[in-house]
N, C-alpha and C positions, 0 to 999 in steps of 0.2 A: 499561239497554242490552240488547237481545237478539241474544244470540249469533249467532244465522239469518240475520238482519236485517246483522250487521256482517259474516260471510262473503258477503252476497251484495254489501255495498256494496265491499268488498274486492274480489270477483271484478271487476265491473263497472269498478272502477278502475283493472284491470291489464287488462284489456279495451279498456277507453278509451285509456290511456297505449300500449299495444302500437300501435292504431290512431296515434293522435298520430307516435308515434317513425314507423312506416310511413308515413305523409303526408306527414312530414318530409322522410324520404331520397326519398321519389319525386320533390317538387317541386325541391328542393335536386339529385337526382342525385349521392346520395353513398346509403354501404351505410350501410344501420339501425343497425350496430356504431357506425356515426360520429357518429351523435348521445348529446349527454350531454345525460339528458334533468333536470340541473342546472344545466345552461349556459344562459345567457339569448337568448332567442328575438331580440333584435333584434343579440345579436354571433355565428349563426352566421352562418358566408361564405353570400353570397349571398342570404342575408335580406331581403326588403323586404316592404312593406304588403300588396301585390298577390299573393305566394307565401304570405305566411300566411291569407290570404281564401283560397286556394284549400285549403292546408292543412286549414282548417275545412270548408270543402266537401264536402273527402275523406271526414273523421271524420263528416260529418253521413250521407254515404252510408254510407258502411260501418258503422257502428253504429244508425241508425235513428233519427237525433234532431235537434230540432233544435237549433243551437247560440246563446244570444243573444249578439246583436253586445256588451253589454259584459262577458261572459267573455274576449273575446276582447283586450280593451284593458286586462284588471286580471287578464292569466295573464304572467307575466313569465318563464316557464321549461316547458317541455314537460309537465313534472311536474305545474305548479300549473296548465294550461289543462286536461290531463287531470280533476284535481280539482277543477277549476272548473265544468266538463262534467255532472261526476257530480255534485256538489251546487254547483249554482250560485252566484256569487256574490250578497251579498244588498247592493242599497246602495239 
């Protein structure tokens, strides 16, 4: 493992996740403090398929990336879509 390499992918993940949780309360309309980014994306209030497509949107604008459509159907919690982000999943 290289140290350099694991701060920058560290950085990058709280970069990622900070965007997520922001994407969240904007579409949701609730404050950033409200999301618990351990709580499962299809039980917070107000959740559906359509706000999370845009959720991803968000993070694809503001971070610069793009995001593939199955991250977004194998991230079950704000957390694991942020690290799904940063290292894709592989299937």
């Amino acid at each position: 493992m290289n140290p350099q390499t694991d701060r920058t992918d560290t950085g990058r993940l709280t970069e990622v996740e900070q965007a997520v949780v922001t994407a969240l309360a904007e579409v949701l309309g609730v404050e950033t403090a409200d999301i618990d980014v351990e709580a499962p994306l299809k039980g917070l209030p107000g959740m559906e398929s359509v706000k999370l497509l845009r959720v991803v949107v968000r993070v694809e604008e503001v971070c610069g990336i793009a995001v593939p459509d199955e991250v977004l159907y194998e991230s079950g919690t704000a957390r694991e879509l942020a690290r799904n982000i940063v290292q894709p999943v592989e299937g």
